[in-house]
N, C-alpha and C positions, 0 to 999 in steps of 0.2 A: 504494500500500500504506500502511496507515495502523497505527501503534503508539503505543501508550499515554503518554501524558505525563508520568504520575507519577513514573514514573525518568529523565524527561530531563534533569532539574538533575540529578543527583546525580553529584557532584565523583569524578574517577579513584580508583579504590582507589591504598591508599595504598601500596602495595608496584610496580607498576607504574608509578606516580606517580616514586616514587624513582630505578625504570631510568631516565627521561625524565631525571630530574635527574642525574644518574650516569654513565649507562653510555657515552655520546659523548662521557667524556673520560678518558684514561687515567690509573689510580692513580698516587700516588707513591710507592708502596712495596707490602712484599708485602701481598697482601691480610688484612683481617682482618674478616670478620662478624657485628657487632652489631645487626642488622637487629631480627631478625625471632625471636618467641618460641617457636625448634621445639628443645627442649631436646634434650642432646647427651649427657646420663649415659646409662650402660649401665641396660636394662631386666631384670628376671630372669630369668636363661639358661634357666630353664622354662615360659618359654611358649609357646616354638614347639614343646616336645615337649609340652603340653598340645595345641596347634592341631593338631598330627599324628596325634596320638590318638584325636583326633576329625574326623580328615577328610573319614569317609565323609559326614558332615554335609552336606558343600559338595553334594551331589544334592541335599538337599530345599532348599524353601522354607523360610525361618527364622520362628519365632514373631513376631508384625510388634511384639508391648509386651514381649517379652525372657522366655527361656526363666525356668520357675520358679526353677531352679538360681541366673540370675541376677540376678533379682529377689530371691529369701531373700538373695542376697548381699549386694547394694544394699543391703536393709535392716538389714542385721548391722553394715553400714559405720556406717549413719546412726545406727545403736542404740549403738554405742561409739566415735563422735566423737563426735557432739551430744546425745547423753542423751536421744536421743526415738525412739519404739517407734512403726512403724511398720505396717500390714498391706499386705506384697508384692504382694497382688490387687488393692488396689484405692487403695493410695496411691503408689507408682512406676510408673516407664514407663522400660524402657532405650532409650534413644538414640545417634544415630550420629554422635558428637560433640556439644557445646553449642549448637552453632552453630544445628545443626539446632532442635533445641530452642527455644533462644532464638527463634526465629524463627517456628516456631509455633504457640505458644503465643502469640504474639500476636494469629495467623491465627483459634485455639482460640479465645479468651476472650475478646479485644476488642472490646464492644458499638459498634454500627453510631452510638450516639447516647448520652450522657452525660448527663442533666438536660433532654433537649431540645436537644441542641447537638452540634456536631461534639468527639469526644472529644479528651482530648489523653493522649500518653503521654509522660512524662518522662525525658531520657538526660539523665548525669553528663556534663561538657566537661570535659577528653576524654571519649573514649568509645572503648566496641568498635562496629565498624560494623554490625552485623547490629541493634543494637537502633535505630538508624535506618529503617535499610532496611524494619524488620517495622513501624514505626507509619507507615511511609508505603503497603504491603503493606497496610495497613486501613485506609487512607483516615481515619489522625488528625493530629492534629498536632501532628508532636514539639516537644517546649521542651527545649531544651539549656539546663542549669543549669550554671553555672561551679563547677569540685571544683578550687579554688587553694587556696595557702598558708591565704589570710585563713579558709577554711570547712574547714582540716585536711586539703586535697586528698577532702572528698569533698563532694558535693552539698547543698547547704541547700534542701531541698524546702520545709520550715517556715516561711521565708520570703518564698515564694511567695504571688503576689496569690490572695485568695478568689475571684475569676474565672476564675483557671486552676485552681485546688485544687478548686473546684465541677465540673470540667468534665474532673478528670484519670477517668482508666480503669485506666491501667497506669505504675507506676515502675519503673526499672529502677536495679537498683545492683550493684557491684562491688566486693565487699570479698575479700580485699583486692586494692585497687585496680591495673587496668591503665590509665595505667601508672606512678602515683607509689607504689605499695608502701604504701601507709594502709590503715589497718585499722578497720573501725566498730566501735566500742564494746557494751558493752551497754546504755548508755544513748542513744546511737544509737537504735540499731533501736528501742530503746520508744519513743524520740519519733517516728521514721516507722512504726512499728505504731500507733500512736496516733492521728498523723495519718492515715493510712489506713482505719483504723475509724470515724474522727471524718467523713470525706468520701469515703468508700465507693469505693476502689480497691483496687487488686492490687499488690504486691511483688514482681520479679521478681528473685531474688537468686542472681545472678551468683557462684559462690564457688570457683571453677576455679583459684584462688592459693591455697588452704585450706590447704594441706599445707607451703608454703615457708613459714619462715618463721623469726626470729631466736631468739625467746624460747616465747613464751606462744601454746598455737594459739590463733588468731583466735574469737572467738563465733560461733556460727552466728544466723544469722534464728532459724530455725527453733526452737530454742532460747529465746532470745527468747518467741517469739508463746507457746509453751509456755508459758513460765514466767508471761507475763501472759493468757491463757485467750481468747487471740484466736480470733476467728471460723476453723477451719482454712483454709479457701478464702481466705484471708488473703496468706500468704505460699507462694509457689514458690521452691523449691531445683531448682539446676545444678549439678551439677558431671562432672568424666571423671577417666579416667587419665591425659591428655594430660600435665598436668603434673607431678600426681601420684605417676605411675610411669612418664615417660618414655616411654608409647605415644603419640604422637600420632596414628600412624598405624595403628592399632588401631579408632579413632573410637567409641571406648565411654563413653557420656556418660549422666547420669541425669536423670530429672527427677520431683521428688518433691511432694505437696502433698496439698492434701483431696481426699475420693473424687468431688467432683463434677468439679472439676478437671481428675485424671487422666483420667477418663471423656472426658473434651469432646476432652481431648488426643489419647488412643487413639482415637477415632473417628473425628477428622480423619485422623490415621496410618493407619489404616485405609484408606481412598483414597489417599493422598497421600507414603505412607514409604516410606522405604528404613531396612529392618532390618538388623541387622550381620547376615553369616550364622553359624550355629550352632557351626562350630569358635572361630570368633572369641569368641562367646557364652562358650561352654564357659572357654575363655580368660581374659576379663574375669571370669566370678566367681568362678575362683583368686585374679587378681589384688587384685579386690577384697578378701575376705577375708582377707589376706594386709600385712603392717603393716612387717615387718624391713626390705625395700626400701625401702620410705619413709621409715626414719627411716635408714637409710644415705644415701638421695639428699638429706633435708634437712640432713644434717650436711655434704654438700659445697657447699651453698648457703650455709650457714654460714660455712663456710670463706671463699668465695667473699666473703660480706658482710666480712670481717676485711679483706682486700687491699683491696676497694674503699674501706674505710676508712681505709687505710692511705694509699692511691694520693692520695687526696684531702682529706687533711686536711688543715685549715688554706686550703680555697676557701672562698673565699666566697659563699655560698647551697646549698652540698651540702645534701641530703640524705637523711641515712641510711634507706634503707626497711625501713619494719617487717616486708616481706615483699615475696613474690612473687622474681621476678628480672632486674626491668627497674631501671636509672636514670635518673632523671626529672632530668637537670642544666642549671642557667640557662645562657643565652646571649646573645649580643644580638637574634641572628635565626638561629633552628633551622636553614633552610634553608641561608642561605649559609656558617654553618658546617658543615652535612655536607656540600658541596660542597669547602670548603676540607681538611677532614680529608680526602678521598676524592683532591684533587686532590697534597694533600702529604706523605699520609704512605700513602693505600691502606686505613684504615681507616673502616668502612662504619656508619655508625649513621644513624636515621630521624629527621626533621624533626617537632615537638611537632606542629607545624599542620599536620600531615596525617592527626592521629586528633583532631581538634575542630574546631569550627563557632566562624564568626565572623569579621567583615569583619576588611582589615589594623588591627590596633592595637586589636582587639577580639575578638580569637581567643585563647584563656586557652593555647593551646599555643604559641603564634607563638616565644616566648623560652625554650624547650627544647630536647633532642634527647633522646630514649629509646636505651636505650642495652641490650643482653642482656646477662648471662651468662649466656652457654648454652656460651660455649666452654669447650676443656679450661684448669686455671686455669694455668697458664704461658704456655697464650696470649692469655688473657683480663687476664691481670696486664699482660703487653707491650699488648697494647692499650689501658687503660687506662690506663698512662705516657704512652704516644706520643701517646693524645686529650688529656690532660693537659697536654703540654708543647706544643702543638701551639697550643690554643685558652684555655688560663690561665695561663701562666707567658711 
């Protein structure tokens, strides 16, 4: 029996990576979960009597690019965050989380050849893993750019040799960033919309942290491209409720951009999707439309960021993120301190080098650990003492 080679290297996801590192040894105390980004706030108590409401839904087949209802939603969102007016038919697509998304839209757009060459598509070091997986899913070749301190934790495409910028297809970015909490500028985005336009690729912007965040919302791309009259088909918006409004398990993700775009996008879905079904539909474009929640859940994020400030001030190399709800904190080596926490106190966080690329001593994550607040904060405060005193004092 013979199976494809293209996913033979590709290193253990990074969550079952950690049970290997983990689970065959027992904690030192009671446990505590800062793994893994499945946020833990209460979502609004009406949306499972919206889902009920529309139960009889669950008989039919669901619209496969998101009922109208949810789509006007979508774009009502996108018209009063980011100041840009969108048309439901034929510039969104609802999706079944980002993930999905992210991923094919790679599968959608990714030309087979670039200038005459095999294309390349560019991920931020770190990364989320599915923008790996999709440029290898299309036979390119990804260039992992290092998003450390020296470049503000996010990717210096700019930078990049004219042999790879002649040859890129697709970028991909994460503002704000999973998982050091930076946020692009609007001077940012104009210089990679620029560059973009300048060497004729795609955007794929990643903004599923949009809504946490300390001060000031974040800019959007999309915004941006706007403001400087960019080609539409230019840049793609992502985003869900996952974080947003604490569904994760909802899987209501968006994906927005030019009509030609969306098109390529739907009709791959077309063959190949999985649709939310229609009570759920019905569901997300309450949610959508709907804002109080959200600024309730970012005020406990907030909150959240004060303690973490609190907990660690005065280390050396914190810091503070501008968003989202991960800590990105130095170490000497990610992994054998989350074995060490795990071994001595029972508290669970993830190794930097296992969301980035790059040999030992060359891996931009290897002197990290990511760190959630997702738990409730009294025990998210006890957990970040006892990482604290455990691994810096």
């Amino acid at each position: 029996m013979n199976f494809p080679e293209r996913f033979s290297n590709l290193p253990e996801y990074a969550f079952p990576r950690l049970r290997t590192l983990l689970d065959h040894h027992q904690p030192g105390g009671d446990v505590i979960h800062m793994t893994i980004g499945a946020p833990m706030h209460d979502f609004p108590s009406w949306v499972t009597d919206v889902i009920m409401e529309n139960a009889a839904g669950f008989r039919s087949y669901p619209p496969n690019e998101g009922s109208p209802e949810l789509r006007s939603a979508i774009t009502g969102w996108i018209d009063r965050r980011y100041g840009v007016t969108l048309d439901p038919e034929t510039n969104v697509m609802a999706l079944n989380g980002t993930r999905e998304g992210l991923y094919n839209a790679a599968m959608a757009l990714c030309p087979e050849q670039k200038n005459g060459q095999k294309p390349v598509v560019l991920c931020p070091n770190p990364f989320y893993q599915v923008y790996m997986v999709a440029a290898i899913s299309v036979v390119a070749e990804p260039v992992f750019v290092p998003a450390t301190a020296a470049t503000g934790h996010l990717p210096d495409y700019a930078g990049l040799p004219e042999d790879v910028l002649s040859r890129t297809a697709v970028a991909y970015v994460c503002s704000p960033a999973n998982p050091q909490g930076a946020v692009a500028s609007r001077a940012y985005w104009a210089e990679l919309i620029g560059l973009a336009e300048k060497y004729d690729f795609r955007i794929f912007a990643d903004e599923c942290y949009s809504e946490i965040y300390r001060s000031a919302a974040p800019i959007g791309a999309l915004t941006v491209a706007q403001e400087l009259g960019a080609d539409p088909e230019r840049v793609t918006l992502f985003n869900s409720l996952s974080k947003r409004s604490n569904l994760a398990g909802l899987r209501s993700g968006l994906i927005a951009g030019g009509p030609e775009t969306i098109r390529r996008v739907k009709q791959l879905r077309s063959y190949a999707g999985a649709p939310l079904s229609a009570p759920l539909q019905a569901a997300a474009a309450k949610v959508w439309a709907d804002e109080v929640h959200v600024a309730e859940n970012r005020a406990l994020y907030q909150e959240k960021y004060t303690i973490a400030d609190e907990v660690f001030a005065g280390i050396q190399g914190y810091m503070p993120p501008e968003a989202g709800f991960f800590l990105w904190l130095p170490v000497e080596n990610g992994e054998e301190i989350a074995l060490k926490l795990w071994q001595q106190t029972g508290v669970r966080v993830l190794p930097g080098a296992y969301l980035s690329q790059g040999d030992p001593g060359q891996n931009p994550g290897e002197q990290f650990i990511r760190v959630a607040m997702v738990a409730p904060k009294t025990q998210m405060r006890q957990g970040l003492i006892t990482l604290r005193d455990c691994i810096y004092l």
